[in-house]
C-alpha positions as CSV (number, residue, x, y, z in Angstrom):
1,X,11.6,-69.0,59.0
2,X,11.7,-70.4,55.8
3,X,11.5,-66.6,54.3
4,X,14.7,-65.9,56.8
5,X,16.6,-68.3,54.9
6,X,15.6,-67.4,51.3
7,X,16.5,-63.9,52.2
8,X,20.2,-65.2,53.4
9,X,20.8,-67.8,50.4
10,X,20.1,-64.5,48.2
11,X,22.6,-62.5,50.1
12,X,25.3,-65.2,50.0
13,X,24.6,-65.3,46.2
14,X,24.7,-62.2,45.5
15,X,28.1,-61.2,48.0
16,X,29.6,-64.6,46.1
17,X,30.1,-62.4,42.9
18,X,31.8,-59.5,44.9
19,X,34.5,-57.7,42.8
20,X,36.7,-55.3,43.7
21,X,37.0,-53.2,39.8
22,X,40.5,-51.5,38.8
23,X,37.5,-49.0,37.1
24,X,34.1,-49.2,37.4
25,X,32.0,-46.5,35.1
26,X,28.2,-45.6,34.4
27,X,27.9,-43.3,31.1
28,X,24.5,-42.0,30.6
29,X,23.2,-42.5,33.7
30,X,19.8,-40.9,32.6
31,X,18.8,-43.2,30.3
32,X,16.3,-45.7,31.3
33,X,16.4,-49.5,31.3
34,X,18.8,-51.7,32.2
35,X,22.5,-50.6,31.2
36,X,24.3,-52.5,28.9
37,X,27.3,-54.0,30.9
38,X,30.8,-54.1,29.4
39,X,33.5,-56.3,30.9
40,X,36.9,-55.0,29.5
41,X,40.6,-54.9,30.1
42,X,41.5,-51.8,28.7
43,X,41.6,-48.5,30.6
44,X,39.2,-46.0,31.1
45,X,40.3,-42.8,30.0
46,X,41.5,-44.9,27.2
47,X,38.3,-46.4,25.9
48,X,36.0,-43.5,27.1
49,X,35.7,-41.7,24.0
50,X,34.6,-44.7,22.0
51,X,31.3,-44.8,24.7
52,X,31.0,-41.5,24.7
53,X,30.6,-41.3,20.9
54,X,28.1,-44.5,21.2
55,X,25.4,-42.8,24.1
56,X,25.7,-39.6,21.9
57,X,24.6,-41.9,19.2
58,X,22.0,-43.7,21.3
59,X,20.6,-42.0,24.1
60,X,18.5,-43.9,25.2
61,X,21.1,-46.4,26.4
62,X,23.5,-46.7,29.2
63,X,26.8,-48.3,29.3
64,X,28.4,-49.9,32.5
65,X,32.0,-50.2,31.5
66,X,33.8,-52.3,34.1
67,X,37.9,-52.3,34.2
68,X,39.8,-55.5,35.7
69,X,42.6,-57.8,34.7
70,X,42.8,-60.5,31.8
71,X,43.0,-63.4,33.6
72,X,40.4,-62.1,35.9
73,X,37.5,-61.1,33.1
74,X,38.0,-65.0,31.7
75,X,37.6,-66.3,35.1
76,X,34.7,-63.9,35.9
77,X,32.9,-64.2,32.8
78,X,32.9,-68.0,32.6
79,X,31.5,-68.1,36.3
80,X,28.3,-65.9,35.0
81,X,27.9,-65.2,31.2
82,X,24.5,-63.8,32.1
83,X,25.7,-61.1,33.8
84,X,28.1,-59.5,31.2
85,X,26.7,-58.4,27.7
86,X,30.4,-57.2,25.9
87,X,33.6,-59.1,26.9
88,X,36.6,-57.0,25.3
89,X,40.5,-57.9,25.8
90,X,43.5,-57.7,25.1
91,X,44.2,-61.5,26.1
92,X,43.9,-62.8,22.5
93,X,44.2,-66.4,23.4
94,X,41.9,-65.9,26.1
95,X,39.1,-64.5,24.5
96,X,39.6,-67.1,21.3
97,X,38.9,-70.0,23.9
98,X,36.3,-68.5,25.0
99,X,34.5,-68.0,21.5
100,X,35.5,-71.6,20.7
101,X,33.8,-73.1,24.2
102,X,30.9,-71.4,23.0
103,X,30.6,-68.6,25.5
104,X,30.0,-65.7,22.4
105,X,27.0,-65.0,20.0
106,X,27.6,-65.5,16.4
107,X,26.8,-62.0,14.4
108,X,26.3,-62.8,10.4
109,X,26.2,-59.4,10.0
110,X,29.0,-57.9,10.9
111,X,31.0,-56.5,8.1
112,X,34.6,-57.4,9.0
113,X,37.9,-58.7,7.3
114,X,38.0,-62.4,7.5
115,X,41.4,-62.8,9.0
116,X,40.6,-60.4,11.8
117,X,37.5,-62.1,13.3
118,X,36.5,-65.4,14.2
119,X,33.3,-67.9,13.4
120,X,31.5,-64.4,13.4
121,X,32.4,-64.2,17.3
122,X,35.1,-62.9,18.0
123,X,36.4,-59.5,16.2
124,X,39.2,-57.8,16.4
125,X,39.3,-53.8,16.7
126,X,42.8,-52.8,16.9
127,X,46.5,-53.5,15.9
128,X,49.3,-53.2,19.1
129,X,52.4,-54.6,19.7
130,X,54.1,-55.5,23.0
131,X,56.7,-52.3,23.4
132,X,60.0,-52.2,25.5
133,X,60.2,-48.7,27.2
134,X,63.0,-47.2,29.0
135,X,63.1,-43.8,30.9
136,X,65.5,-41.5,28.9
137,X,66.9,-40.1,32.0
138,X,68.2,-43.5,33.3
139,X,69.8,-44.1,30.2
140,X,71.7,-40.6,29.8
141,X,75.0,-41.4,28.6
142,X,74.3,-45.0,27.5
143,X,73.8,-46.5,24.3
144,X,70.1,-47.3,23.1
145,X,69.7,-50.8,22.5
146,X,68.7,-51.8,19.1
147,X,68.2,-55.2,19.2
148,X,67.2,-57.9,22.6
149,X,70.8,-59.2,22.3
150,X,72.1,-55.4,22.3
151,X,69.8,-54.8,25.8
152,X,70.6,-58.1,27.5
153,X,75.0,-56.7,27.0
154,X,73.7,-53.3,28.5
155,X,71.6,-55.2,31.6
156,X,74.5,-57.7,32.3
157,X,77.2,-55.1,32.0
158,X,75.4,-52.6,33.9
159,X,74.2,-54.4,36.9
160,X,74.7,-51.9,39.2
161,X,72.2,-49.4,37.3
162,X,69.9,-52.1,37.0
163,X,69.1,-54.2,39.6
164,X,65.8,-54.1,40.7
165,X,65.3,-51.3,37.9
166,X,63.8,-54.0,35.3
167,X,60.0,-54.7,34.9
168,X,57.7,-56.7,32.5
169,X,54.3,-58.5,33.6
170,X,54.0,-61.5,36.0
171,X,52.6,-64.2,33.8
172,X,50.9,-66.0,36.3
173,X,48.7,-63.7,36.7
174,X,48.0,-61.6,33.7
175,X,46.8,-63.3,30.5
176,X,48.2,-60.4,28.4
177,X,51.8,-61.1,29.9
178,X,51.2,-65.1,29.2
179,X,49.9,-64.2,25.6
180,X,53.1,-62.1,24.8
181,X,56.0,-64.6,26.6
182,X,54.8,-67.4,24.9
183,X,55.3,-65.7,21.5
184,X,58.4,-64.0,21.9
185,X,59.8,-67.5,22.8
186,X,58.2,-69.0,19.9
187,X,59.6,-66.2,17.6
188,X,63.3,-66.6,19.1
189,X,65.5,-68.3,21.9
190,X,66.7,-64.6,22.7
191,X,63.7,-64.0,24.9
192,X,64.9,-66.8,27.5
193,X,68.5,-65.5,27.6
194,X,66.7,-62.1,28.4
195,X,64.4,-63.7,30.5
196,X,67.6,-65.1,32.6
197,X,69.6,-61.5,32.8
198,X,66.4,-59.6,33.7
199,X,65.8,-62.8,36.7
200,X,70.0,-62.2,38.1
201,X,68.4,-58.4,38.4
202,X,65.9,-58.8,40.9
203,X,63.0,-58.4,38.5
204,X,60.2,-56.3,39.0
205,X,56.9,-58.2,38.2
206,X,53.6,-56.6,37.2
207,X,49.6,-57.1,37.0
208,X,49.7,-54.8,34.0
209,X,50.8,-52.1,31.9
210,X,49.7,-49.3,33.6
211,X,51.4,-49.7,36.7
212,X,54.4,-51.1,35.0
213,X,54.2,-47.6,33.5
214,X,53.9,-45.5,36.6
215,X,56.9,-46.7,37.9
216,X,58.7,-46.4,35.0
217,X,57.8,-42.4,35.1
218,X,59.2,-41.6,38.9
219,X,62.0,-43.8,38.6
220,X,61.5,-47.0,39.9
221,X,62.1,-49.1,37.1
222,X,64.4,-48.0,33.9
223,X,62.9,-50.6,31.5
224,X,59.4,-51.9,31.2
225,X,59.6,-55.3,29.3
226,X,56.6,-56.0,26.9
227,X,54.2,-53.7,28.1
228,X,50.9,-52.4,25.6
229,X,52.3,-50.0,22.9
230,X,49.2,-47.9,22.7
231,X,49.7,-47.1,27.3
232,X,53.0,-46.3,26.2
233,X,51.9,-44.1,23.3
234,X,49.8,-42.6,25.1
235,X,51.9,-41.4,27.9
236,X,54.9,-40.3,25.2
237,X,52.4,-37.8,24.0
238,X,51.6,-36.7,27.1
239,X,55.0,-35.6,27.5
240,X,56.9,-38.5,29.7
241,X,60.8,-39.0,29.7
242,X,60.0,-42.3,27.3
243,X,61.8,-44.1,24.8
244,X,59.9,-46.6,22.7
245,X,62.7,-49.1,21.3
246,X,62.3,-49.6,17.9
247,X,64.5,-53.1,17.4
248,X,65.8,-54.9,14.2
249,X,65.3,-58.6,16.1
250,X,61.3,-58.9,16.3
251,X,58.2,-57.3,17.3
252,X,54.9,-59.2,18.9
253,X,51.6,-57.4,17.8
254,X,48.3,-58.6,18.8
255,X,45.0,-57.7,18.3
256,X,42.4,-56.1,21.0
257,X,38.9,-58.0,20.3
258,X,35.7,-58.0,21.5
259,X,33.0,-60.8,22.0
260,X,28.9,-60.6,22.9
261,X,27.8,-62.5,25.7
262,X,25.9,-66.1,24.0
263,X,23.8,-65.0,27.5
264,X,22.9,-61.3,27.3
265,X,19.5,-60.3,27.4
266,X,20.1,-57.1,25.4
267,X,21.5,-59.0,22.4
268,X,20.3,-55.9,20.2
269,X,21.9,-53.5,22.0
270,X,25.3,-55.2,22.3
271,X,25.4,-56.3,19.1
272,X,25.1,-52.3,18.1
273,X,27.9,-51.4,20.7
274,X,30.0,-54.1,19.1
275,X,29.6,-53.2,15.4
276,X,29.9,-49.5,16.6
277,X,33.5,-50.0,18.4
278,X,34.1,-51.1,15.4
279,X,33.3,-48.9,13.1
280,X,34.9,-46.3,15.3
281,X,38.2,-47.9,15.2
282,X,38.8,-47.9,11.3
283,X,41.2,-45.4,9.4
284,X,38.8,-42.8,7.9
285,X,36.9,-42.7,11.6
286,X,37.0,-39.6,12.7
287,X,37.2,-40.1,16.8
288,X,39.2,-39.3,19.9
289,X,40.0,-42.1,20.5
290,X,44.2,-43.0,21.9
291,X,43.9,-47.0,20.9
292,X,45.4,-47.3,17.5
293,X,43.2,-49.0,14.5
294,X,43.2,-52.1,13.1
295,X,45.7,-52.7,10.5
296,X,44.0,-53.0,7.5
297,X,45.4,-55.6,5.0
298,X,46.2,-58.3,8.2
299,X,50.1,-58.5,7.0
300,X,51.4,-57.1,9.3
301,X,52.7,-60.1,11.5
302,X,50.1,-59.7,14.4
303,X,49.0,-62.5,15.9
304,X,46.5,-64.5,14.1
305,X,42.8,-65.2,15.1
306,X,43.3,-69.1,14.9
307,X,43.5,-72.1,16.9
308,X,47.5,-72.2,17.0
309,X,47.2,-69.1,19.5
310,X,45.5,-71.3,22.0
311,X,48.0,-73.4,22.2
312,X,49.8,-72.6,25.4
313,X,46.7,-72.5,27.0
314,X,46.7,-76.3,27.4
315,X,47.3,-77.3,30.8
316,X,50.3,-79.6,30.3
317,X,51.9,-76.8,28.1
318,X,51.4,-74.0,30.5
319,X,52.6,-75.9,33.2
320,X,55.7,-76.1,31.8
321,X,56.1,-73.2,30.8
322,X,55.2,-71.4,33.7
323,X,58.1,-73.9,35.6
324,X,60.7,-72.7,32.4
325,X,59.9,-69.3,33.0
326,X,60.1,-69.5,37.1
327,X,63.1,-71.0,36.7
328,X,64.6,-67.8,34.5
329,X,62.8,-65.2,36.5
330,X,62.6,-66.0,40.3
331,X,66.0,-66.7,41.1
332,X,66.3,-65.9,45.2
């Protein structure tokens, strides 16, 4: 009996962590030992040439690479450190509370620019901003906007084109989206005005880029508010009926980063991942890699690695946001 109920309470555990991945990846599979597992936002076929250069590198070690949400990897990763070795997001704030609660191992070793890592924890590998797309062939015969207050004339003097034909990311549930709204409406009042146009257009709200993306492709949307420069970069090349606004008002650029687990059990074989996504990502690296480097002299008004980007993350301050930007969005 009492082996029946140890073998239950070690189901329930292990069904208690069940996760359904956006992407979930083995490379390497023939390598022995226990695979180094890699909790990350970013997409696949996006970050699969940096581990594929790193198993070529080290064959003898496997890499689990694991694909869900921001919000999601905080929550997951403070429930059970242990089981995670590499945390890497693009939820800035995020990933800065997390090195600051103590959740990521310091590495003295690590030769980075000061201003783009932090307490030898946190370190940042690339340089994006937040991008506003449109699809060309929505826009025949229309001006391009150059600025937010030339787009919000177009939206409100165009409703007919654009209702329901407007996305950007639901911040309630995506810590990217929460990361970029918060700054744009530090950097200007604009971004509520917008906020309130795209809301009288039955806004489209998304998880994340990617999908925002797809619909943007077939049609479904005509602008994609604030989604990652680097999808959209990625899917301009590729030969999509895009148009990356370039506008004279402001830009938001923050930094991808990456964090090892204060709890892994393969601390040298993290540590090497971490220092070799690194290494991989600066200007003279010669890789295949579609995520853009890190800007090298840290001027070039991303967000900055310090405490004032956790800010909104207090719970009094987010609350009220969150209500502010309900109130501008979800207007039904």
């Amino acid at each position: 009996m009492r082996y029946l109920i140890a073998l239950i309470l070690g189901f329930l555990a292990s069904t208690s962590f069940a996760q359904e991945w956006e992407d979930q990846r083995l490379f390497n599979d023939g390598a022995g030992g226990d695979a180094l597992r890699v909790l990350s936002s970013t997409d696949t076929n996006l970050f699969a040439p940096l581990i594929e250069a790193y198993v070529a590198e080290n064959p003898d070690t496997a890499v689990e690479y694991l694909v869900t949400g921001t919000a999601d990897i905080d929550g997951l990763f403070r429930e059970a450190p242990e089981r995670f070795d590499v945390v890497i997001s693009s939820a800035m704030d995020l990933q800065l509370k997390l090195a600051n609660d103590g959740f990521a191992l310091a590495l003295d070793d690590v030769a980075h620019p000061e201003w783009a890592e932090w307490r030898n924890s946190l370190f940042a590998f690339t340089t994006e901003p937040a991008a506003i797309v449109i699809n060309t062939a929505a826009f025949e015969g229309l001006p391009v906007p150059s600025s937010r207050q030339d787009l919000i004339g177009l939206l409100r003097d165009r409703p007919d084109l654009f209702a329901g034909r407007v996305g950007t990311y639901d911040i309630r549930r995506s810590g990217l989206g929460y990361l970029f709204a918060t700054q744009d409406s530090r950097a200007s009042e604009t971004y509520w005005r917008l906020m309130e146009v795209m809301g009288g257009l039955d806004v489209r709200l998304y998880c994340c880029s990617g999908d925002m993306i797809d619909d943007l492709t077939d049609g479904t949307i005509a602008v994609a508010y604030n989604v990652l420069g680097s999808y959209a970069e990625a899917r301009v090349e590729s030969g999509e009926r895009f148009k990356i606004l370039d506008l004279s008002d402001f830009e938001t650029t923050m930094m991808r980063t990456a964090l090892v687990s204060k709890e892994t059990t393969q601390v040298a074989e993290a540590a090497s991942f971490l220092r070799a996504v690194i290494a991989y990502q600066s200007d003279d690296a010669s890789n295949a890699s579609p995520l853009p480097t890190l800007a090298q002299d840290g001027d070039r008004g991303a967000i900055p690695l310090d405490p004032a980007t956790m800010t909104f993350l207090d719970s009094l301050k987010r609350k009220k946001f969150l209500e502010e930007w309900e109130d501008a969005l979800i207007q039904n």
